[in-house]
Phi, psi and omega in degrees: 000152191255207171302166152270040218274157189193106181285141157243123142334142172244157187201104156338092165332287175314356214273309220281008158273334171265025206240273176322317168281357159113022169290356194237143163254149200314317200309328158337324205266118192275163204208143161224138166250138203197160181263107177255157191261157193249133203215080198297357227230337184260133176292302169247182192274166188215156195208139211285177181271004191266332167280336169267359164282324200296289255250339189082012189294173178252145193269151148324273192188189152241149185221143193275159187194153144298137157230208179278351187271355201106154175312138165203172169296120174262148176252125168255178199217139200186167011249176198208081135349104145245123192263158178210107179077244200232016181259143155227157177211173184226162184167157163278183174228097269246140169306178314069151151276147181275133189126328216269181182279136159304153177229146183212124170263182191275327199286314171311255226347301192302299171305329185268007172070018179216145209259181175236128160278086194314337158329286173291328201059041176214152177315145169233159175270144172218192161320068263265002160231148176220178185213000000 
């Protein structure tokens, strides 16, 4: 199976709550729009740092995590709106060095209900909650 590209929207969690109760006007709400690699493999979306600057998150904690490189300390970052289509989910987001490809990890996948079909390489919708 090859890659995954997928545009998604990134969304200041706090700016897109303020948005929806009408404290915001959408123009307002900082937003990236981007081409991301779909990554079954990544727990959250991770976003290089010059988009998490863009965007105003706050760092979290640092954490130890895996990567392809081996364990090392992550910073994660949040909250964060990610749109796909017509799906969202909130969750943080792990820091990238600036240049790299944006990543969507399984926990969006998962809140937005979409699986990778390896046949194809490509998403299907599915339920976007189970309980």
């Amino acid at each position: 199976m090859g890659y995954i590209k997928v545009k998604a929207s990134f969304y200041n969690a706090i700016d897109y709550v303020g948005w929806l109760r009408g404290e915001l006007s959408e123009a307002n709400v900082r937003r990236v729009d981007v081409e991301a690699l779909v990554d079954t493999g990544a727990t959250y979306p991770a976003l290089p740092e010059d988009l998490v600057e863009k965007l105003g998150l706050t760092l979290l904690r640092e954490v130890d995590g895996e990567t392809a490189g081996g364990v090392s300390k992550l910073k994660l970052y949040g909250l964060v709106i990610v749109e796909i289509e017509d799906r969202i989910a909130e969750c943080p987001v792990i820091l990238r060095p600036r240049g790299t490809t944006p990543l969507i990890g399984v926990v969006a996948l998962e809140q937005m209900g979409f699986r990778v079909d390896p046949v194809t390489g490509k998403l299907v919708k599915g339920l976007p909650l189970m309980l």
